[in-house]
Structure formats: structure tokens, C-alpha cells
N, C-alpha and C positions, 0 to 999 in steps of 0.2 A: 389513695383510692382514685381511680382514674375520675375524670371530669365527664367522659363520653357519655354516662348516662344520665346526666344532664339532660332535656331540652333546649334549644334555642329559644330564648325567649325575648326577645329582640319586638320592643314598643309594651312588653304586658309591663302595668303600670303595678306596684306594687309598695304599700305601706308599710314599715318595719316598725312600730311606736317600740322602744328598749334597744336599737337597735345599735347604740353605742354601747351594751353592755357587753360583757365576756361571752354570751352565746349570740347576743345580735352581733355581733362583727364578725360573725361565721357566716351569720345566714346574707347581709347586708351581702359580702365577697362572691357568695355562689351566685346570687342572682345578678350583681354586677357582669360576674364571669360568663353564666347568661345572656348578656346584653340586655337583660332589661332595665327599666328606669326605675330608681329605688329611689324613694323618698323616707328621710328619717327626719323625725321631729325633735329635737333637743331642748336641753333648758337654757342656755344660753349663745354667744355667738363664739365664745372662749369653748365651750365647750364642743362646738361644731369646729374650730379648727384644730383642738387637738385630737376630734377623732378623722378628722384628714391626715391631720400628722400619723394615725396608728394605723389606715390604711395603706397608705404611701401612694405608688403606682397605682393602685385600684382604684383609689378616690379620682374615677373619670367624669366626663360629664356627663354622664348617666346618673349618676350619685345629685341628689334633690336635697341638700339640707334645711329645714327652717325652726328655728326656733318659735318652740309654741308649748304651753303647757294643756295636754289633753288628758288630763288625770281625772277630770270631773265630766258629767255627762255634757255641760255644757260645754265647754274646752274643745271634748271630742268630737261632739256634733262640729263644732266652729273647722276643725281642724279636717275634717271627711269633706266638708262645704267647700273649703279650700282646694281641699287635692283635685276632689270632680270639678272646679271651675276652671283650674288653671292649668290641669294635665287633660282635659278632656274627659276623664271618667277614672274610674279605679280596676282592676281586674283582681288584686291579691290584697290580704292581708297577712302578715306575720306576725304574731305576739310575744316574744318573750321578754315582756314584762313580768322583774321581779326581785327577789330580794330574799335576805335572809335574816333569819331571828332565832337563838336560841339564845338559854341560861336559868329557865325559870319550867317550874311543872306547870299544868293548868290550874292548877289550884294557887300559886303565887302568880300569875300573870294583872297585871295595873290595867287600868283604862287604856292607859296612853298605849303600852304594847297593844293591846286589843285592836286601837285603835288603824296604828302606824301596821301591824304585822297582818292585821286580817281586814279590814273595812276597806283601807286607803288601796291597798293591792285589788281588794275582789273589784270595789269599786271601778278602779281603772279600766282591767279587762272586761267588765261590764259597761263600761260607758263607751269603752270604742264598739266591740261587737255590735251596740245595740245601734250607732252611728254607721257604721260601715257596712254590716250586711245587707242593706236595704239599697245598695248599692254594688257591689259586685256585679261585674259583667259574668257572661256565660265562659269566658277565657280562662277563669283563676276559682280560686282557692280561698278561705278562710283554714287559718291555723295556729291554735294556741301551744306554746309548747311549755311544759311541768316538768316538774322532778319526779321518782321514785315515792317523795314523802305524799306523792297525792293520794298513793295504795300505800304502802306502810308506814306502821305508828315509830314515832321518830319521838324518843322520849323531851322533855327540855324544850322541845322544839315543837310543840305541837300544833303551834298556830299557824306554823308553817305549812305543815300538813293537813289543818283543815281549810287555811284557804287554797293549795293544789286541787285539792280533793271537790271544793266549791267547784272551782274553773273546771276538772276533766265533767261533773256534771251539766257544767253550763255548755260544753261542746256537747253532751248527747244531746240534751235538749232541743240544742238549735241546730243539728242535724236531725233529730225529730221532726220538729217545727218547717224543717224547710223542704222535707222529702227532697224531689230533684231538682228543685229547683235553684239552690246554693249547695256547695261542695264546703261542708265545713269539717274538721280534723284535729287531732292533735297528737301530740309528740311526746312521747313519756320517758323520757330520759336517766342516764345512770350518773352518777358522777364525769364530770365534763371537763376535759384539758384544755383550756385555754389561755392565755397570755396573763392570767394570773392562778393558775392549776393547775394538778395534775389529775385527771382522773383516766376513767374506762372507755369515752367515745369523747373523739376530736371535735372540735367545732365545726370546723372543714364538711365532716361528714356531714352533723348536722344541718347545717347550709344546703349542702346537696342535695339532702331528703326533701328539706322546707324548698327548695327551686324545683325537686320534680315533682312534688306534689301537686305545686300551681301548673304546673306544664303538664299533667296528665290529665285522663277523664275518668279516674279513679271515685266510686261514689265515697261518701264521707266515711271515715272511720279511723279507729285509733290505732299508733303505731309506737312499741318501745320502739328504743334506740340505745341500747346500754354499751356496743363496742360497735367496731367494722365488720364485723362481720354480719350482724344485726342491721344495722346503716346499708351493706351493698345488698341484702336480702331483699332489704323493702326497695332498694333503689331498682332491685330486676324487678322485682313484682310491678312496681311500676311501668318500667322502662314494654313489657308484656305486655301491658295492658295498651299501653299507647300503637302497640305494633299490630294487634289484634283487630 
């Protein structure tokens, strides 16, 4: 899928927190490709060079790595304080914080899964959102991106599915909450191809969407993404609105 509708996004400062995983090194690449300055926070300094190793050539110096754990509200606050002091401000966020958990119904599920599967996940995405929207420039975007299992029930796996389900509610909300004043979004995705999968929409795409979403003036609102052709649909509807 071509890059064209893209925007140039050359100086918007933009946070990726998961952005080492198999859908943040989609989105991490687009917005590099962009030109803008991506900042990704890791858990260690090993784990910051092998995802330079996984980007290769992309990892230019627009690419911001620090190791920081923002998993707790504290953390995150620390870690949003951070980016506005030493990038000058923030314009975007991108979320795909996340993970995966089946083997158990809801009636066999332990503390600890409860814990690890649904608390420490909602947690996170709640602790950056509530850290970083208060900051956003008028430039960018808020964007959490989910799976499928946040609208359907995914047997085995269910904790999966109510914490997605948590988070697309936490994006109405805080497009609620924020009227026009922050553009907040999310991404509801099908099975995902990436450097460890095969599925129905490439990361690539995804990427795409999460960079034109920041680079439009699209008010907030949710967008599957289950293949390419889904991916180029909302990339016109964007790319429209920007020309408008």
C-alpha cells in the first residue's frame, strides 16, 4: 500500500509506549517514515538495541529510545514529564499496549491471571492516557489500538476480551470528556501479520492509519482495521478530510 497518504509529519513529537512489540514496530516505521520523532520507552537498554537491530535502516535519529517502566500511574506521569521537558512538548500518542492470555473459562481463572491479564494491562493504558492527554498539542492525536476480542466473546480467553472491551470504552469516554478539545481514537483490528504472524491486515497498514490519523483533523472516532483494504478505506477518508 503506497506511503502517499501518509502526511509529512516532520517535528510532531509522538509517544509509542509497546512500541517494540509486533504492532508497535508497524506503527514506530510509519511515523519514522513520516519524519517525525518517535519516542519509544522500553524495559531495558538490551532490549532498546535489539529493537534497533529489528528496525534496521529505520532506526534513524528521529527514533528517541529510553528505558523507563510506565506501567503504573506513577511511572507514566514520570515518563509524559519527561518527553514534554526534553522534546519541548508532545503532539501524539499511540498505544498498542498489550498481550495475550488464554487456557482457562471464567469460572477457572486465579487471581494472578486476573491480575497479570486484566488489571496490569487496563492499568497501564489508563495510567498513560490519564498522564498524556493533558497534554497534547492541537497537532496530534490520542490512539489506543485493540483486537476484535474487545466486541467479541473469545471463549478461554475471556480476560482478554474484557480488558479490550475496558480500553475501546475508555476511548469513548475520553472523546466524550474532551469534546474538541483532544482528538482521541482507536483502532480495532483483525488478526495481524507481523514478524511473528500471519494474519488478515499487515502492520505496515496499521502504522499508516496510526501516522494519518495524527496528521489529520479528523474529530475522534473508532476505526476497524481487519485487512488493506479496510486500512486504504480509512486512509482516503482521512487523506479527504485533510484536503477539505
Amino acid at each position: 500500500m503506497s506511503n502517499l497518504l501518509v502526511p509529512n509529519l516532520g517535528a510532531h513529537r509522538v509517544l509509542v509506549p509497546g512500541g517494540t512489540g509486533a504492532v508497535g514496530e508497524g506503527v514506530v516505521r510509519a511515523f519514522l517514515y513520516a519524519g517525525a520523532e518517535v519516542i519509544v520507552p522500553t524495559r531495558s537498554e538490551e532490549r532498546s538495541q535489539e529493537f534497533r537491530d529489528v528496525l534496521g535502516e529505520d532506526a534513524t535519529e528521529h527514533l528517541h529510545l529510553i528505558v523507563h517502566d510506565y506501567t503504573s500511574f506513577a511511572g507514566a506521569q514520570d515518563l509524559v514529564e519527561q518527553v514534554v521537558h526534553f522534546r519541548g512538548g508532545l503532539d501524539s500518542v499511540v498505544a498498542p499496549i498489550g498481550g495475550w492470555w488464554q487456557g482457562r473459562t471464567l469460572a477457572e481463572v486465579t487471581e494472578g491471571d486476573w491480575a497479570s491479564a486484566f488489571v496490569d494491562l487496563a492499568t497501564t493504558h489508563m495510567a498513560v492516557l490519564r498522564a498524556a492527554l493533558p497534554h497534547l498539542s492541537d497537532a496530534g492525536a490520542y490512539t489506543v489500538i485493540v483486537g476484535d476480542s474487545a466486541t467479541w466473546p473469545v471463549p478461554t480467553s475471556g480476560l482478554v476480551s474484557m480488558e479490550q472491551a475496558a480500553l475501546l470504552m475508555m476511548q469513548r469516554v475520553a472523546a466524550a470528556e474532551s469534546g474538541a478539545s483532544r482528538r482521541v481514537f482507536s483502532l480495532i483490528l483483525g488478526q495481524v501479520t507481523s514478524r511473528f504472524a500471519e494474519g488478515t491486515v499487515d502492520v505496515a497498514d496499521v502504522g499508516r492509519v496510526a501516522a494519518a490519523i495524527s496528521g489529520s483533523t479528523a474529530p475522534s472516532a473508532s476505526f476497524g482495521v481487519h485487512n488493506a483494504d479496510e486500512a486504504f478505506a480509512v486512509l482516503q477518508e482521512l487523506a479527504a478530510g485533510r484536503e477539505a
